[in-house]
C-alpha positions in Angstrom: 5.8 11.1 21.6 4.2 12.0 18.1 7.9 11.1 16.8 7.7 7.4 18.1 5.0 6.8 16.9 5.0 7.6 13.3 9.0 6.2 14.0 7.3 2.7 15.4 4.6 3.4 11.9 7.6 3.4 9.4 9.2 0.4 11.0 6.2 -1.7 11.1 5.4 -1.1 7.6 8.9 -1.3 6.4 9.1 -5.2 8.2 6.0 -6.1 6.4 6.6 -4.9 2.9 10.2 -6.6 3.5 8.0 -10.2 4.8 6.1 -10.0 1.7 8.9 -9.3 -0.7 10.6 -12.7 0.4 7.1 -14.5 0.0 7.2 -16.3 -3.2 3.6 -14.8 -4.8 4.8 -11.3 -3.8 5.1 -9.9 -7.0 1.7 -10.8 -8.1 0.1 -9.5 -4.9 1.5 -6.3 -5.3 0.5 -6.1 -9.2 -3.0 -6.5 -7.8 -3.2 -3.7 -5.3 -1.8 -1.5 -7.6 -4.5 -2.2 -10.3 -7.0 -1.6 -7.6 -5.5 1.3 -6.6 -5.6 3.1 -9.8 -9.1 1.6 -10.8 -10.3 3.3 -7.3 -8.3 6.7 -8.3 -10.2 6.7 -11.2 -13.4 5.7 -10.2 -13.2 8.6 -7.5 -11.8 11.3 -9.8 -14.9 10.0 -12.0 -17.1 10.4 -9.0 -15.4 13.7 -8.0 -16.4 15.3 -11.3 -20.1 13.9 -12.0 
């Protein structure tokens, strides 16, 4: 059961990143989450070590 459902996970996900790769702004939208996405690593490691 735990199988299907991390199976059903990984297909879900893997539709949506292939929906937004075929939308025209994709490339920009992804650029943006992965500049938040190292600003918030940061800002935790930061955090982490204060």
């Amino acid at each position: 059961m735990k199988m299907a459902v991390w199976g059903m996970l990984a297909l879900s996900a893997g539709a949506l990143l292939f929906m937004l790769v075929r939308q025209p702004g994709a490339r920009r939208i992804f650029s943006s989450i992965g500049v938040h996405v190292v600003v918030a690593a940061f800002l935790l490691y930061g955090m982490q070590t204060a």
